[in-house]
C-alpha positions in Angstrom: 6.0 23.5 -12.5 5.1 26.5 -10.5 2.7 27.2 -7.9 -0.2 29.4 -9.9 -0.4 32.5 -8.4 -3.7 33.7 -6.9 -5.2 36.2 -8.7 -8.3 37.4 -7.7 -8.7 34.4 -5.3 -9.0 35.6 -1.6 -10.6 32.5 -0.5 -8.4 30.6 2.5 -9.0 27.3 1.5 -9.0 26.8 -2.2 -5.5 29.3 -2.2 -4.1 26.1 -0.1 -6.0 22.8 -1.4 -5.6 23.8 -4.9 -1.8 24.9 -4.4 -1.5 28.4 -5.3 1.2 30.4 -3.9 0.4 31.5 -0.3 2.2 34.4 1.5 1.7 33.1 5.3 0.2 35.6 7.2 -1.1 33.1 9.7 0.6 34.9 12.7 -2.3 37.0 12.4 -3.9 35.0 14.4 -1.4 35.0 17.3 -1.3 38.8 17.5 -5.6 38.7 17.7 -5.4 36.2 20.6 -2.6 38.2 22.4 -4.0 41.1 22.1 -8.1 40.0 22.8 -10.1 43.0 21.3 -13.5 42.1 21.6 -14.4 44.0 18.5 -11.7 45.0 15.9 -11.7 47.5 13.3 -8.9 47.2 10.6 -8.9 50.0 7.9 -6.1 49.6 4.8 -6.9 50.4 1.1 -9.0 48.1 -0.8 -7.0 44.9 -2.5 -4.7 44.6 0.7 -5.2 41.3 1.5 -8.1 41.6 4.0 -10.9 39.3 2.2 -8.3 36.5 2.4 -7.3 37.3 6.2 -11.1 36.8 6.9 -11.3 33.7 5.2 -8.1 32.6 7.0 -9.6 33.3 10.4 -13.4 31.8 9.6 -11.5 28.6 8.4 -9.2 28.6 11.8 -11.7 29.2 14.3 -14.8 27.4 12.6 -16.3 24.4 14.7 -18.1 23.3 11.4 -19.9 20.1 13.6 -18.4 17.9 11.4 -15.0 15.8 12.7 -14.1 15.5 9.3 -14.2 19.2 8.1 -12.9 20.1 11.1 -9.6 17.5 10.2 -9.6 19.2 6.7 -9.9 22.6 7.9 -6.6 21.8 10.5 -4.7 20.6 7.4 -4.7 23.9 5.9 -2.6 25.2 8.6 0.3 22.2 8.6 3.5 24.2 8.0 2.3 27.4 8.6 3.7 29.9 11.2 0.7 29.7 13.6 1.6 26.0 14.1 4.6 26.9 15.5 3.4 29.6 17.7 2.5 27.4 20.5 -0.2 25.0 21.9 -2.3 27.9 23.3 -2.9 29.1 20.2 -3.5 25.9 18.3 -5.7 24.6 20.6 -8.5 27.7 19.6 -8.7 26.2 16.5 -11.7 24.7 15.6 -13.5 26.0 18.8 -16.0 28.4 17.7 -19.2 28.7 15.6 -18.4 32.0 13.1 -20.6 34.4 11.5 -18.5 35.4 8.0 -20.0 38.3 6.1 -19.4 40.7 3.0 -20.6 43.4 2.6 -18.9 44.2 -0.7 -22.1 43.0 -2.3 -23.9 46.2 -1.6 -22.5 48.4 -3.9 -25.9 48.9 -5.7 -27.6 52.3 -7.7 -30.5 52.8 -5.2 -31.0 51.8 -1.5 -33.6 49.0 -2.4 -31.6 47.1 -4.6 -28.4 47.4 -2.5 -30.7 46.3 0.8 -31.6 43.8 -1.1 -28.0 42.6 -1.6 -27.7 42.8 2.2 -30.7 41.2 2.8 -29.2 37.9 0.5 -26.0 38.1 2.7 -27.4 37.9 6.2 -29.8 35.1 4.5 -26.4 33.2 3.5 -25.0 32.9 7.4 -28.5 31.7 8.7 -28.4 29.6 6.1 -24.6 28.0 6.7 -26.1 27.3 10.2 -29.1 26.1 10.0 -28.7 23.4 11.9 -29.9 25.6 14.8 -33.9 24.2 13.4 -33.0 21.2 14.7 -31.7 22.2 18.2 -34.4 21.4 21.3 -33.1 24.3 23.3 -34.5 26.7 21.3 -37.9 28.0 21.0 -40.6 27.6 18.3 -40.9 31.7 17.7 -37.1 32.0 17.8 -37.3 29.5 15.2 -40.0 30.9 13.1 -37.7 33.6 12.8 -34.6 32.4 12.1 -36.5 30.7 8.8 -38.1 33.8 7.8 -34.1 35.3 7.7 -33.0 32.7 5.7 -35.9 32.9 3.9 -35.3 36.4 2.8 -39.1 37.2 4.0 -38.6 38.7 7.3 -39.5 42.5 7.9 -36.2 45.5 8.2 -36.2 45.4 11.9 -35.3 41.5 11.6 -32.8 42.3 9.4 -31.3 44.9 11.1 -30.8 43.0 14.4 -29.8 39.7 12.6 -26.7 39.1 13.4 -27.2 39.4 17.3 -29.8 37.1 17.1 -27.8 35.1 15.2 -25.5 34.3 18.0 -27.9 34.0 20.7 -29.2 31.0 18.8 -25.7 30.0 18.3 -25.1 30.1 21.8 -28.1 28.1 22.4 -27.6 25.5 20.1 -23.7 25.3 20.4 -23.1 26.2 24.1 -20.3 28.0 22.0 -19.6 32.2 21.8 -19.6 33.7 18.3 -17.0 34.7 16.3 -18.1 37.5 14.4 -16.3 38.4 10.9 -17.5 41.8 8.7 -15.7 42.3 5.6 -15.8 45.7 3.4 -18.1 46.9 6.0 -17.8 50.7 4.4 -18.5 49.5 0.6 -22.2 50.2 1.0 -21.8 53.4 2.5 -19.1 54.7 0.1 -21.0 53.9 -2.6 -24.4 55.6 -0.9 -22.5 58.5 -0.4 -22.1 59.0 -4.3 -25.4 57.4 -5.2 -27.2 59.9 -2.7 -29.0 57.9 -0.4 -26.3 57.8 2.1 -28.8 58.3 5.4 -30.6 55.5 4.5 -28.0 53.3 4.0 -26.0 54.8 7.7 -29.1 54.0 9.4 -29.3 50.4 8.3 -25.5 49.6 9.1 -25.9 51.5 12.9 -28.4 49.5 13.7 -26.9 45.9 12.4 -23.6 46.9 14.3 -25.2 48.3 17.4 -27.4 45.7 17.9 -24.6 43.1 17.0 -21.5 44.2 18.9 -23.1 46.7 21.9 -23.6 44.6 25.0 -24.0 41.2 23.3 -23.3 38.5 25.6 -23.2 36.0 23.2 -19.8 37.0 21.4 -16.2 35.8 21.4 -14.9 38.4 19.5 -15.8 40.5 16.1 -13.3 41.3 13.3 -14.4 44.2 10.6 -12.5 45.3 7.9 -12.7 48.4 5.4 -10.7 51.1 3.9 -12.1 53.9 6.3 -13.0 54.3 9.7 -16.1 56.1 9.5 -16.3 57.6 12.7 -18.6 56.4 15.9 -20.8 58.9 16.0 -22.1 57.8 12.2 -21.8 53.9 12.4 -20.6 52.9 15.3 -22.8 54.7 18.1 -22.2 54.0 21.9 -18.9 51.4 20.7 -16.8 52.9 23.1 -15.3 49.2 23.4 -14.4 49.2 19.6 -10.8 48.7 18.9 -10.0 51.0 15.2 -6.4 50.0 14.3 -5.3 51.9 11.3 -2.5 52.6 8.9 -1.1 54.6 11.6 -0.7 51.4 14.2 1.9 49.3 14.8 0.2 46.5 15.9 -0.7 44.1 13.1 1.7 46.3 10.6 2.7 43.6 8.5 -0.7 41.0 8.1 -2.2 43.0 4.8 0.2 43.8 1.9 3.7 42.3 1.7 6.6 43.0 3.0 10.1 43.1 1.2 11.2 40.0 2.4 8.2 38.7 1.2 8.7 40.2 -2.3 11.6 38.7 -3.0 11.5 35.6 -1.5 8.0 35.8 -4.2 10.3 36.8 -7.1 13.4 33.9 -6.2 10.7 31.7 -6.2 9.2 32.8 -10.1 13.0 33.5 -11.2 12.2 37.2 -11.8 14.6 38.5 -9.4 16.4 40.9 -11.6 13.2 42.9 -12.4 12.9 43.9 -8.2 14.5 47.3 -8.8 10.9 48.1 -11.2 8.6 46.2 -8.7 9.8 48.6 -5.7 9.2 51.7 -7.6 6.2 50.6 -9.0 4.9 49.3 -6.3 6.2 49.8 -3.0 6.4 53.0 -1.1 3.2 52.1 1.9 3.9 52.5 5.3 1.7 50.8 7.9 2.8 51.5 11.5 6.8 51.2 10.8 6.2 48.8 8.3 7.3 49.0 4.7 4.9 47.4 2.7 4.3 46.5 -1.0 0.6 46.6 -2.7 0.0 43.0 -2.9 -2.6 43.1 -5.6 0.0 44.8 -7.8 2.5 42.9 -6.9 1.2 39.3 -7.5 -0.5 40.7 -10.9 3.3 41.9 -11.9 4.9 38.4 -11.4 2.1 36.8 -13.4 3.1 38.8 -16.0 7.0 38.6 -15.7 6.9 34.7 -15.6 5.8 34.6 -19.1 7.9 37.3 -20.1 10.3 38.5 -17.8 11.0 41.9 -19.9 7.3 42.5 -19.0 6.2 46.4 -18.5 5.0 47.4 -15.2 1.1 48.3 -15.1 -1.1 50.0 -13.0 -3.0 47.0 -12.0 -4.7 48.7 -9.0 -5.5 51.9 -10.5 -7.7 49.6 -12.5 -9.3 48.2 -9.4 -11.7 51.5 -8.9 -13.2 54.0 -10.1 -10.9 56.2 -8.4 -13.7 58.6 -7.3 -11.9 60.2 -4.6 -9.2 61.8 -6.1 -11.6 62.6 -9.3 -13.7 64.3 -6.7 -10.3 66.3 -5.2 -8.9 67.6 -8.5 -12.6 68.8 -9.5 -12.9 70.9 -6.5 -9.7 71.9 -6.2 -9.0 75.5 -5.3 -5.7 77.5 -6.2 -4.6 76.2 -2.8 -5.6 72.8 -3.4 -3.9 72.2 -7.0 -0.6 74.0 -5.8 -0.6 71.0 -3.0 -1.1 68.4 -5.7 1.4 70.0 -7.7 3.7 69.5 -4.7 2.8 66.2 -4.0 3.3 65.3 -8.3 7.1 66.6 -8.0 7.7 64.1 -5.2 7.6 66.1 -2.1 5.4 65.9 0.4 2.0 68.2 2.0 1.5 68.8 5.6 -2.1 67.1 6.8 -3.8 67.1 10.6 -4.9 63.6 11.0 -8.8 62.9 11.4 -9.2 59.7 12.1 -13.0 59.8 12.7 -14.9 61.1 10.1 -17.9 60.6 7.5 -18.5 60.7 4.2 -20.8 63.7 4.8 -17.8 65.1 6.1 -15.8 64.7 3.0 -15.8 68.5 1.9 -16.2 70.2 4.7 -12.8 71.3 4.8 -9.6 70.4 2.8 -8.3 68.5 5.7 -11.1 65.5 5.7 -10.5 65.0 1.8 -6.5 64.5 2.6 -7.0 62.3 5.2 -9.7 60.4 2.6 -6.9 60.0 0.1 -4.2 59.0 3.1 -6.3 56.3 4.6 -7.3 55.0 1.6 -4.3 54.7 -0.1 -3.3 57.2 -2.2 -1.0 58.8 0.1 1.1 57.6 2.7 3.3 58.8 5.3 6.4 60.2 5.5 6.9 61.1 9.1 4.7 62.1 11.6 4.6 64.1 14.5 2.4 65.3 17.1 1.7 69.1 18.3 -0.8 70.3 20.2 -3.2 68.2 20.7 -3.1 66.4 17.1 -1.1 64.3 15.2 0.3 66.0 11.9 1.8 63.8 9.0 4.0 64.6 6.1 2.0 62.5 3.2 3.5 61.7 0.0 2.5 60.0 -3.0 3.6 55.9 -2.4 5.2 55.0 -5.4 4.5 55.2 -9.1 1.5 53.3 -9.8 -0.2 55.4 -7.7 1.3 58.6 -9.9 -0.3 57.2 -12.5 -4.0 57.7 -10.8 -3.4 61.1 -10.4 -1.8 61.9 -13.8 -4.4 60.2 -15.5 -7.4 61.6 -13.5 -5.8 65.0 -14.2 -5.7 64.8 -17.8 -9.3 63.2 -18.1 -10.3 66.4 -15.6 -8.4 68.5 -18.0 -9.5 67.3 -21.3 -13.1 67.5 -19.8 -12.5 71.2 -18.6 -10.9 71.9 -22.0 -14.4 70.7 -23.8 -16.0 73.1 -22.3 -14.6 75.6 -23.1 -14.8 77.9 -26.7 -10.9 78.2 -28.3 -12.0 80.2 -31.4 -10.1 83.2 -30.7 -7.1 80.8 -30.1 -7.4 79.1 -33.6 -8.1 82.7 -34.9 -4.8 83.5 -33.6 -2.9 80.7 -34.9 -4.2 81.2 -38.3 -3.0 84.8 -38.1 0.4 84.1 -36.6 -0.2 86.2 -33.9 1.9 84.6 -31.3 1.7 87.1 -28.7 -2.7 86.4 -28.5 -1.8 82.9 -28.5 1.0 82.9 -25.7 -1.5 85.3 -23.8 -4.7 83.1 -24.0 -2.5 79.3 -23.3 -0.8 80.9 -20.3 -5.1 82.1 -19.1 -5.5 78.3 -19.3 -2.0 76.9 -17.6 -3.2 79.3 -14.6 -6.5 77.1 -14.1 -4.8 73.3 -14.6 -2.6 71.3 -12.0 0.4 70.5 -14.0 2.7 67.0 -13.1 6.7 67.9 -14.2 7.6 64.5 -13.2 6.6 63.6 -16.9 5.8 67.6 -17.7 6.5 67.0 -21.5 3.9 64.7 -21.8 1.3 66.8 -20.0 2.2 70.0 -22.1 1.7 68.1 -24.9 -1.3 66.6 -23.9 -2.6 70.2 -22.7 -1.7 71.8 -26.0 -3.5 68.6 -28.1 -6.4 68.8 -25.9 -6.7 72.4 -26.6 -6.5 72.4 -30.2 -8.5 69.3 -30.7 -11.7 71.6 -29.9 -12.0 72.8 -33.1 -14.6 71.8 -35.9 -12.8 72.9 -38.6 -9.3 71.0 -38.2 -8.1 67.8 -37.0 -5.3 67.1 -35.1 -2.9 64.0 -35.2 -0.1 63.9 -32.6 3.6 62.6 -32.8 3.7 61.5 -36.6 6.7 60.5 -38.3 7.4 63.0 -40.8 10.7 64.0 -42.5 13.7 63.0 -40.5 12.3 62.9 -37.2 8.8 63.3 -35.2 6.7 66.1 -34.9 4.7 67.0 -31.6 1.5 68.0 -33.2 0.1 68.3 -37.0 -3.0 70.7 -37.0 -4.5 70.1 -40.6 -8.0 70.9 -42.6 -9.9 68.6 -43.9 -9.6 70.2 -47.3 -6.1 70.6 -49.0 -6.8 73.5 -50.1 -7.2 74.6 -46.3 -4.7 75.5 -43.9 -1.9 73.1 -42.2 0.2 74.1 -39.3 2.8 72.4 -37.1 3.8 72.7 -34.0 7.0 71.5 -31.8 6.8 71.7 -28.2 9.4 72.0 -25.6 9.6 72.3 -21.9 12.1 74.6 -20.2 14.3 74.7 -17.1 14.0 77.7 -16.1 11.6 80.9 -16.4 15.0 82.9 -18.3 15.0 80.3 -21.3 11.1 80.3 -22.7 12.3 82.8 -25.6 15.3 80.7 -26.9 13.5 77.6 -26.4 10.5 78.6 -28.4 12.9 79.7 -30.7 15.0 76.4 -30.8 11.5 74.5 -31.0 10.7 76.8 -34.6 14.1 75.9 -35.7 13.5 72.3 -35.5 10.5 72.2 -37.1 12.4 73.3 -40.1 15.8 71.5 -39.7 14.0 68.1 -39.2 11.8 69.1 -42.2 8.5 67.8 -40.3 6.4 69.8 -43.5 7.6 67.0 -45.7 4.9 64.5 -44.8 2.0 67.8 -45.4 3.3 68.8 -48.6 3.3 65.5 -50.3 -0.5 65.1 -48.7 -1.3 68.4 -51.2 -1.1 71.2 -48.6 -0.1 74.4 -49.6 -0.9 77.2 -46.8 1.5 75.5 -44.0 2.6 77.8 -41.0 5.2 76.6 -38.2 4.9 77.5 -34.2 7.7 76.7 -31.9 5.9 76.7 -28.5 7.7 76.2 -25.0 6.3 76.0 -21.4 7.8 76.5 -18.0 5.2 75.8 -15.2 2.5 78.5 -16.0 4.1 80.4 -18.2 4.6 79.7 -22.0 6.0 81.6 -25.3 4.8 81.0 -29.0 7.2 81.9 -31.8 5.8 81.9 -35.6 7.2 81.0 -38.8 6.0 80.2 -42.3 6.5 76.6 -43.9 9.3 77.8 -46.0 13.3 76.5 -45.6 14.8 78.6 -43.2 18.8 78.8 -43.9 
């Protein structure tokens, strides 16, 4: 029997004690110790792994007070790389009280409920130490306090400097230095940002970290984690210790996502070798520092499916982790400049970006450049190759891999199909019913101008375009792909009544700008030689017209015919 595989489980201690399959990224912990930030930032895109590398660390470092959970807690390292790394680095274990908290929790409609949500968090690490009521050494107020935290009945002020006071008790009842462990620190701001109460929300988090992580004597060290690093002027104000290692570092390249290696020896393991060729296309394609690195979300979500059926289709298992708001937000305010650099970046090649690696969310649209690097850092682009000129580091970003062409094909269509709604086609449908296929080529090429177009899988979105289009109308209803005659028609465009009018219409894409006319042509012909007005006349339809219809990037041609047999 097989290890499970841990699907959303990003807790350290259950992935080992109940014998899931763990990818060891223990030596995490020697590069944090070599390295001694006292307060680390690390930014990747969301379902990277960095919940579980939290957990990992509060479960290494954690002097619970209790000999036996401090033995358990020990056992969930035996045979793991850091055991090996050397006694230095065992000996920190168990040495430390920790502060572990989400933020994640946060992601709320107003700024009172999602306070709230904070407010239940900090409440949670007072409570996991509460033995600090019992301690001598500190003071009858400090404790009054401390229970009015956990409490959840303490004013904003106690809240926002919690977690330094916090660790000074920590330090007085332990003798110890804190470990301090912030996870999705950005989730309540990203989400304020959309929700609209993003001041409120910035002003709460500066103050939590400021008070927590500027000049507190009291700390070991402080790990945060998020998908963007907001810049220090926003959150992090007077930090100038703060150590922000992104995608672009080096260091700590291969502790969140997986790394081929890793992949396969995954895949061995399951007996769904064979299938790797799909999972690196699919799902591969990141670089972190001069790391190649896999999705692990994805990844582990693909092997749970090819175990029980190794013929499995590949899925977009992290498109479906998001709302995907970002990109939703780029396509809808896309200029001409914009959608041509999408279009670029949809044929696999890549667009030219200046890095700006400290901004807000305010700062989202005030130029192109802060939305790219948005959709870089968070992981919906990665690099290519960098450089550096001037004073600025430029990157060549590209799409990763093909899950992640999936976000943006499906986030343009939805954009389309909503642009298309708004929009009145009746001189379009008055066209087709008059076969003038000059007005129609005229008024489809108007609308090709204004969409961002994928070739990768161009058929599909001309066909979805054309559907879209011709779906608007109240008097006829469309059905797409039916089997009809000997083969399958692109679109059937049919009135309710039979005594109405029926058309069909075959679409094709061309190669080249030079062969719109013959394909249109060639797309009328078939229409007849596959005989797709079979299916219509044996429904009763009488009044059936043909259109052969072929595009070439912007550009399209319509040719007309009547439902008769051509010869």
């Amino acid at each position: 029997m097989k290890k499970a595989l841990p699907i959303g489980v990003d807790n350290f201690r259950k992935i080992v004690e109940d014998g899931y399959y763990y990818v060891d990224k223990t030596m995490f912990i020697k590069e944090l110790l070599d390295f001694k930030g006292e307060v680390n930032l690390f930014t990747r895109p969301r379902r990277f792994g960095k919940t579980l590398n939290l957990s990992m660390l509060e479960y290494f470092f954690e002097d619970t007070r209790d000999e036996a959970e401090n033995a358990r807690n020990r056992e969930l390292f035996q045979d793991m790389g850091i055991m090996e790394a050397g006694r230095s680095y065992v000996a920190e274990m168990g040495r430390y009280p920790v502060i572990s908290l989400t933020l994640k929790s946060a992601k709320q409609p107003s700024f009172s409920s999602a306070y709230y949500k904070l407010k239940e968090e900090i409440a949670d690490a007072f409570q996991r130490h509460s033995y600090v009521m019992e301690c001598d050494g500190i003071s009858d107020e400090a404790k009054r306090r401390f229970q009015e935290i956990a409490d959840q009945k303490a004013g904003y002020d106690d809240y926002s400097s919690s977690l330094k006071f916090l660790s000074q008790c920590l330090y007085q009842a332990t003798g110890k230095h804190t470990i301090l462990l912030i996870d999705e620190y950005d989730v309540p701001l990203e989400n304020a940002y959309f929700r609209g109460f993003y001041k409120e929300m910035a002003d709460f988090i500066r103050s939590l970290f400021e008070s927590a992580l500027k000049t507190n004597l009291c700390l070991q060290f402080a790990i945060i984690t998020g998908c963007l690093r907001v810049s220090k002027e926003s959150i992090f104000t007077g930090l100038n210790h703060i150590k922000i290692i992104s995608v672009l570092d080096e260091r700590y390249s291969e502790h969140f996502g997986f790394t081929r290696e890793e992949v396969l020896q995954m895949m061995e393991y399951y007996g769904v070798e064979s299938r790797f060729p799909v999972m690196k296309e699919w799902y591969d394609g990141y670089r972190f520092g001069k790391a190649e690195v896999y999705n692990p979300w994805s990844v582990i979500n693909f092997l749970y499916d090819l175990y029980a059926d190794i013929r499995a289709f590949p899925r977009p298992y992290w498109a479906n982790t998001s709302s995907n708001d970002i990109v939703k937000d780029l396509i809808a305010r896309s200029t001409r400049e914009t959608k041509e650099q999408i279009e670029t970046l949809l044929s696999g090649k890549g667009v030219d970006i200046k890095v700006r690696e400290e901004v807000t969310y305010e700062d989202m649209y005030g130029d192109g450049e802060n939305l790219w690097n948005f959709l870089y850092f968070t992981g919906y682009l990665t690099k290519a190759s960098a450089s550096f000129k001037g004073r600025y580091v430029f990157l060549k970003a590209r799409i990763p891999n093909t899950e992640v062409l999936t976000i943006y094909e499906s986030t343009i269509l939805n954009w389309m199909k909503e642009k298309i709604r708004n929009h009145n086609f009746q001189d379009l449908y008055h066209a087709m019913e008059d076969g003038d296929e000059v007005k129609m080529r005229d008024i489809l090429n108007g609308q090709l101008f204004g969409t961002i177009s994928f070739m990768d899988s161009a058929e599909n979105f001309f066909h979805g375009f054309l559907a879209g289009i011709l779906s608007q109308s109240q008097d006829y209803v469309v059905r797409s792909n039916r089997e009809s005659g000997n083969g399958r028609s692109d679109l059937m465009v049919k009135s309710p009544s039979l005594r109405g009018r029926a058309f069909i219409l075959e679409v094709k894409v061309s190669d080249s700008i030079d062969a719109l006319e013959e394909d249109a042509e060639k797309a009328l012909q078939q229409v007849y030689d596959k005989r797709y007005m079979e299916e219509l006349r044996a429904e009763g339809y009488r009044k059936i017209d043909c259109y052969g219809v072929s595009f070439y990037r912007k550009d399209c041609e319509v040719r007309f015919g009547k439902g008769i047999s051509k010869l």
